[in-house]
C-alpha positions in Angstrom: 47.2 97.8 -14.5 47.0 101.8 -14.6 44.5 103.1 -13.4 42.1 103.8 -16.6 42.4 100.2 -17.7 41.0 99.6 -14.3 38.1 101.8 -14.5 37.6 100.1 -18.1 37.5 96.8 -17.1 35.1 97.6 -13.4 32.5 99.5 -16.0 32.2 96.8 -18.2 31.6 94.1 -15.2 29.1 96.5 -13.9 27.8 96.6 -17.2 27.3 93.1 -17.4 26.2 92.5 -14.4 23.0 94.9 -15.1 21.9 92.8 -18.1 21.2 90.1 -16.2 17.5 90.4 -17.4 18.6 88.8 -21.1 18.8 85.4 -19.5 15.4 85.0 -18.1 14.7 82.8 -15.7 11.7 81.3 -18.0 14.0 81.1 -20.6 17.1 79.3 -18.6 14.7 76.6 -16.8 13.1 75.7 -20.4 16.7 75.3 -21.7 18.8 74.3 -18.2 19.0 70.6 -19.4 20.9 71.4 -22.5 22.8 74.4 -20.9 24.0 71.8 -18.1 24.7 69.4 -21.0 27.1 72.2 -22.7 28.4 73.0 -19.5 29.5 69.9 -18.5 31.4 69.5 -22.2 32.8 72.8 -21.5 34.8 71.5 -18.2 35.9 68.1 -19.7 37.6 69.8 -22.9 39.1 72.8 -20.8 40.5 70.3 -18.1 41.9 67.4 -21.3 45.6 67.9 -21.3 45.7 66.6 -24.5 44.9 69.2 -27.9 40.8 68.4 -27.8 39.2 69.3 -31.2 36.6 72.3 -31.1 32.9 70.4 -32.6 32.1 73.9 -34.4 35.2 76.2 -34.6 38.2 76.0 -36.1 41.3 76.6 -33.8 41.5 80.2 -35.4 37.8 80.3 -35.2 38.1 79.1 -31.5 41.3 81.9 -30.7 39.1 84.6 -31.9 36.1 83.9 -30.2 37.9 83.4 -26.8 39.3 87.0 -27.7 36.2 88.7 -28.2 35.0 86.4 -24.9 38.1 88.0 -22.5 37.0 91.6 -23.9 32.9 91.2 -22.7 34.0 89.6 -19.5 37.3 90.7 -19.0 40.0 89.3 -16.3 41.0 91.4 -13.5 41.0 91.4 -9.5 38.3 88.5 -10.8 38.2 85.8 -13.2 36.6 86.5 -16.8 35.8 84.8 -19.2 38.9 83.4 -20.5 39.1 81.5 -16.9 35.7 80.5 -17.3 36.5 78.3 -20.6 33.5 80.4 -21.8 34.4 79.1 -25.8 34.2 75.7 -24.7 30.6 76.5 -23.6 30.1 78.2 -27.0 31.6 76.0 -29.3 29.4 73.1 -27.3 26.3 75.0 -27.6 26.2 76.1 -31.5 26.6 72.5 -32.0 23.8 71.7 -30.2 20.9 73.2 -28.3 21.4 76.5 -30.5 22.2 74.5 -33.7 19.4 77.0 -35.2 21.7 79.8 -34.3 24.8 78.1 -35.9 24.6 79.7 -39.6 23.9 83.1 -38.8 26.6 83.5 -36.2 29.5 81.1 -38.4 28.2 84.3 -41.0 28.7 86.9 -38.2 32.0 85.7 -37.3 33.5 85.5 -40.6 32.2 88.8 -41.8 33.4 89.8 -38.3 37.1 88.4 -39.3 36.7 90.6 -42.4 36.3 93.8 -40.8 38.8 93.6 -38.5 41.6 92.1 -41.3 40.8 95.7 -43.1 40.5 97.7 -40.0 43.9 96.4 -38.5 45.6 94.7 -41.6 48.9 94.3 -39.8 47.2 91.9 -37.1 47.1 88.3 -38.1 44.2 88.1 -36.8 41.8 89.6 -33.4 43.1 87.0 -31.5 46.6 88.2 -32.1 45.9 92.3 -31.6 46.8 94.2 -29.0 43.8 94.5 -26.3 43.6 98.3 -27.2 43.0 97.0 -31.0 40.5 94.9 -29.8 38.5 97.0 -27.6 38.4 99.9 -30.6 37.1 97.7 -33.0 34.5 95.8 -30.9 33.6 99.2 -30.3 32.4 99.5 -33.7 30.2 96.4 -34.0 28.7 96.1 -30.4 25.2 96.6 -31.4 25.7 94.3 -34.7 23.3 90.7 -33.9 26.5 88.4 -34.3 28.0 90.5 -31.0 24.5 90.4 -29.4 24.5 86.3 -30.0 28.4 86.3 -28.8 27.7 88.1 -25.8 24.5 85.8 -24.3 26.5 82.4 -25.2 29.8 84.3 -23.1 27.2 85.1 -20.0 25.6 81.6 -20.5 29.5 79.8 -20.3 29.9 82.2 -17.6 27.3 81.7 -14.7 25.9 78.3 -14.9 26.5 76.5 -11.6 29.9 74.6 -10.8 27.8 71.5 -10.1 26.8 71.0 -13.7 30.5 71.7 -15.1 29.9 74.9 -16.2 31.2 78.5 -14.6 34.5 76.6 -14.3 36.2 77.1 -10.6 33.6 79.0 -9.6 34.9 82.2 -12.4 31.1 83.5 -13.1 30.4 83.6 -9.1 34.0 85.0 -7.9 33.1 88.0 -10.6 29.3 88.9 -8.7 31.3 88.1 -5.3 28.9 85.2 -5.0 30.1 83.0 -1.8 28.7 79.2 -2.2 27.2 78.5 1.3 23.9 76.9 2.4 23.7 80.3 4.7 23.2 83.4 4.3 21.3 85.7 6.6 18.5 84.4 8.8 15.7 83.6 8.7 16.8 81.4 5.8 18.9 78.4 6.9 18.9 79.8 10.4 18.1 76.2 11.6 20.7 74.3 9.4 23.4 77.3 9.9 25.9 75.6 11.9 25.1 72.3 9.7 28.7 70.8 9.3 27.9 68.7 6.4 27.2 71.0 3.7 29.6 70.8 1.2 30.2 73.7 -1.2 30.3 72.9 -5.3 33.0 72.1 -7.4 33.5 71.7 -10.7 33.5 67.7 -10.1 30.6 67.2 -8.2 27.5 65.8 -9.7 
């Protein structure tokens, strides 16, 4: 990765990471037992070896979106958002706890498609671009509602805790440098701190 790239990518985690206000914490504990719910759908498709069918997208549908999903959070020294599963997450949440968000974004995303075939007509589709392709165009419709919607669902698949299948391996923590222990600094846990029992989450536990 040259150097630029680099600087690219480190801006737009930095980015992310200081619009953590969109996902309030109201708003997360009135919706956590349906986020968990998406979460946990979101590990067991990513982790089927066999071809699992996508409940709202199409497999094009599904390529594009985990596209325009690696470009928000992308991969780097840390896992984005391709490593997280984040479509899974999405797909599992249009279909249902933001069923009411399902029409206008499947209208985003087509007229989304639309653009970019007559912006880059010699790409098959975003999915198939080049990443500098991608990043110009989504350049162009970053402050359109369907990328505003795209972007809250990616964070959503992204940081939801390990324990309810969500943030697979740990992606959304390893990319805030988040270390899972029951420990931190005293006072907190300064009595438990040399607890030996405490076992860390993972994407399996319940």
């Amino acid at each position: 990765m040259n150097t630029s790239d680099h600087r690219d990518k480190s801006s737009r985690r930095a980015f992310l990471l200081s619009t953590g206000g969109l996902l309030s914490s109201a708003w997360v504990g009135t919706h956590w037992s349906a986020i968990a719910e998406a979460a946990h759908h979101a590990e067991e498709m990513a982790a089927t070896p066999a071809v699992v069918s996508f409940q709202f997208f199409s497999p094009s549908e599904a390529a594009d979106v985990a596209a325009i999903a690696a470009q928000i959070v992308p991969s780097g020294e840390a896992p984005g958002a391709r490593e997280a599963h984040a479509v899974y997450f999405t797909d599992r949440a249009l279909s249902t706890f933001f069923a009411g968000w399902a029409s206008d974004y499947r209208t985003g995303l087509a007229d989304f498609q639309t653009k970019f075939h007559a912006a880059n007509p010699a790409a098959a589709s975003f999915a198939a671009a080049s990443s500098d392709d991608q990043i110009a165009f989504l350049k162009t419709v970053d402050h359109t509602p369907f990328f505003e919607t795209e972007r809250t669902l990616t964070l959503l698949g992204m940081f939801t805790s390990p324990k309810y299948g969500g943030n697979f391996q740990g992606s959304g923590w390893k990319l805030m440098s988040f270390e899972d222990r029951h420990i931190f600094a005293p006072p907190f846990g300064y009595y438990d701190a040399e607890y030996t029992g405490f076992v860390p989450y993972t994407e399996k536990s319940s």
